[in-house]
Phi, psi and omega in degrees: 000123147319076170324100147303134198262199154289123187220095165335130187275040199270298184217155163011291213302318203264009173256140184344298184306341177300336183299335180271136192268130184323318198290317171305338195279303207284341167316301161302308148294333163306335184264325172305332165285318182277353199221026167257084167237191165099344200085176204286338168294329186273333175311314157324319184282330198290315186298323178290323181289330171256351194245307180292297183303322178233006146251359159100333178301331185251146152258163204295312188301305189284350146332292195277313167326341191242334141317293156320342190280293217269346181294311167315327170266176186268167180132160156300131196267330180300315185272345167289305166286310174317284160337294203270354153319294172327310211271329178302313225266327186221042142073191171282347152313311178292338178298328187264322187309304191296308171333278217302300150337314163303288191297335201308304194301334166279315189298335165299307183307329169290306207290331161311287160332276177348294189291275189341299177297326189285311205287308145299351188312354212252346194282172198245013176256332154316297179288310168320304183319299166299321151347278196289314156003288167308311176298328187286333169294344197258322154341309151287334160307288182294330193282006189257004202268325173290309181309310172300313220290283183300001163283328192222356187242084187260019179184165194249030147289312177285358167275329190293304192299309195300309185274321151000278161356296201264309200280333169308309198278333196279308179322271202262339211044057180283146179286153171298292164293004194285282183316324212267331171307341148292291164323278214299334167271301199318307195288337193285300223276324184310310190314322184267353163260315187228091167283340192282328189267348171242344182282061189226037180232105181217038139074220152270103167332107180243011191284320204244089146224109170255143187254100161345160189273339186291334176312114184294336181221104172263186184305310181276060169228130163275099189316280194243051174085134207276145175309154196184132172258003137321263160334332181286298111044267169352294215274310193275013148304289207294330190290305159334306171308277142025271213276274192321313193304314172294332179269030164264304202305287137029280181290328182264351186249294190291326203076135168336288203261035168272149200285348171264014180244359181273288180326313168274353143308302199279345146280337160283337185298281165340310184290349158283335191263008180266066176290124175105003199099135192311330210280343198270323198255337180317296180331301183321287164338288195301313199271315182294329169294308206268337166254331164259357199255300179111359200276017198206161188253127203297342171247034161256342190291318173281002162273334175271002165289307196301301181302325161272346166278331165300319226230141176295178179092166166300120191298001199258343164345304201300352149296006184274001167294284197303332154309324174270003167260294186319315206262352170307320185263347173242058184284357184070264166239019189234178201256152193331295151001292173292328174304302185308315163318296194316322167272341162303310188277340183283287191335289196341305203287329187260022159289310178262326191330301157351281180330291210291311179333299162325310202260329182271352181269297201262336184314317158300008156253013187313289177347282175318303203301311185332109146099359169275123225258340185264006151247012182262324153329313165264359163282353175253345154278355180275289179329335221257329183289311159338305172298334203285323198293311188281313191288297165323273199326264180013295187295320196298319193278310199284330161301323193242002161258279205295023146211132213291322191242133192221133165255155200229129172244165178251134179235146163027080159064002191265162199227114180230178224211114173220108157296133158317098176295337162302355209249340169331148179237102178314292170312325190256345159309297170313326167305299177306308197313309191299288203296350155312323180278344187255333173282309189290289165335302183236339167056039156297127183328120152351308197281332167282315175328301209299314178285351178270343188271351117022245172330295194312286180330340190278298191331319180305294205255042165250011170274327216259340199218000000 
């Protein structure tokens, strides 16, 4: 076995990972890519099942340690554990290879789906497909509103946050970031008086967890070298440069109010905020496209919801839907098409550009951060507010797929959604219905609902037209 030392991330040769042969890495990470679907528990499993369990490399404990890390930041937690695996074992090459890797098999598939939708949507197997997608989602949407749910609303201050939450954003439109910054002080400060009732996200247990002796990077070993606020110094330069630096260009080439700088603003935006899980920041997406940008019609945001639940990578992919509608209907000087890549990569890049940021800035500080009860506290009122935000959406999705006319009035500042019940659509109402019974019920995979409710949909609108 290959001791790991104290090592500098400058080049290869002295790091753990020098031990692995090109063929074994890229092999490893490929599977970990082709095979991240289900959201981040199943992303998550795949990766511990190839990197701890069958090649050996992470030991369980620095497996969890560094889980528990990425749950604290905003971002895909998955894609995110990928990367800060990669930098332990090969420095920041390996962080960005893995990093990178994860997403690539979603961003072509989307990116594909786009195009199929924006250009074909009108054919009818296309539009049945999405269809039945769409219907199938809101089934999912609410079972992931039970899932977060049961993590943090053990009591009923966090049910208070939880309905707070939902009546703000659903209500009032309060911004997303307005709630989750509110969360995040009740919980900071709650944390520090009554930890028993806000301390209630603590991640994975590693104290009775031992790492075999075969392991290449065990717990007590320094992979890549001690934290240093020079090198911190270093890193958030160059990653800022990075995130910022193309929507600056961007904006001095284009003007402010060209739509791909609206995009990279407004995704750069998205990218702090996804505390809790993509579903958290989606309500945010979803509402902010269809009212304030305009780049999306309220039942197209669940069909690129759909296209990310099909596809591996991170479900948070799916802004590279809405990057890619918005400059599709506003292209400016380029044919729709080129606009729409163009704007798929921009979401993309300043989405993840974060991630990696996150991991190559704070992972040499794990240590420090590790075990501190007022940011697991306050990561557990974001959640908890998180469910009131995901509990809209849901609703929000169900309105405006099972029904064609839906109106909206204002009473004292409140804002309500009053559907035609004449207006129902019945196939799709029947649709939801199957996949509620099959997620809730029966715990059918996502990824198998989403392709029968497809089929069904194709089927639907090739009888009906």
């Amino acid at each position: 076995m290959v001791q790991p030392r104290l090592h500098s991330d400058e080049g290869i040769d002295d790091l753990p990972g020098a031990a692995i042969p090109q063929r074994d890495w890229v092999a490893a990470w490929a599977t970990v890519a082709a095979n991240s679907f289900g959201g981040p528990a199943g992303q998550i499993a795949v990766m511990h099942d190839e990197i701890v369990e069958r090649r050996r490399w992470v030991g369980e404990q620095r497996f969890l340690h560094a889980l528990n890390y990425c749950m604290l930041l905003p971002g895909p937690e998955a894609q995110q554990l990928a990367t800060y695996l990669g930098w332990l074992l090969r420095g920041r090459r390996g962080g960005l290879f893995a990093g990178a890797l994860f997403i690539l098999p979603g961003f072509v598939s989307i990116m594909a789906l786009s195009i199929l939708f924006a250009r074909y949507g009108e054919q009818t197997w296309v539009a049945g497909m999405f269809f039945g997608i769409s219907a199938a989602v809101i089934a999912i949407v609410a079972h992931a509103v039970q899932r977060i749910g049961r993590r943090v609303i053990r009591n009923p201050i966090m049910f208070a946050v939880a309905a707070a939450s939902f009546v703000a954003i659903f209500f009032y439109r309060v911004p997303f970031p307005a709630i989750v910054a509110t969360a995040a002080l009740i919980g900071f400060v709650g944390g520090r008086r009554r930890p028993d009732i806000f301390n209630l996200i603590t991640g994975h247990a590693t104290d009775d967890v031992d790492d075999a002796e075969d392991v290449l990077l065990t717990d007590d070993a320094d992979a890549v070298g001690r934290a240093s606020w020079p090198r911190a110094i270093r890193t958030a330069a160059i990653g800022l440069g990075l995130w910022f630096g193309p929507v600056l260009a961007l904006a001095l080439t284009l003007g402010g109010d060209s739509v791909f700088v609206d995009v990279a603003r407004f995704f750069s935006t998205a990218a702090v905020l996804t505390f809790g899980g993509a579903y958290s920041v989606l309500a945010f997406i979803s509402q902010e496209s269809v009212t304030t940008y305009g780049w999306l019609e309220p039942g197209e945001m669940i069909s690129g919801l759909g296209m990310a639940e099909t596809t591996p990578g991170p479900l948070i992919q799916v802004v590279q839907f809405v990057g890619f509608m918005g400059p599709y209907r506003d292209p400016g000087g380029l044919s729709a098409l080129e606009a729409g890549v163009a704007g798929a990569v921009v979401a993309t890049w300043v989405t993840f550009v974060p991630s990696f940021l996150w991991i190559f800035l704070g992972a040499p500080f794990i240590e420090q951060l590790r075990g501190r009860a007022e940011l697991t506290s306050a990561l557990s009122t974001v959640t908890a507010a998180v469910v009131g935000v995901v509990l809209n959406l849901a609703i929000w999705f169900g309105l405006f797929t099972l029904f064609d006319v839906v109106t909206e009035e204002n009473r004292l500042g409140a804002v309500l959604y009053r559907p035609d019940l004449g207006s129902l659509d019945l196939a799709a109402s029947l649709i939801a219905i199957g996949a509620a019974i099959a997620v809730f019920g029966r715990n059918v995979k996502t990824l198998r609902v989403v392709i029968v409710a497809a089929l069904v949909g194709i089927a639907y609108e090739f009888l009906t037209n």
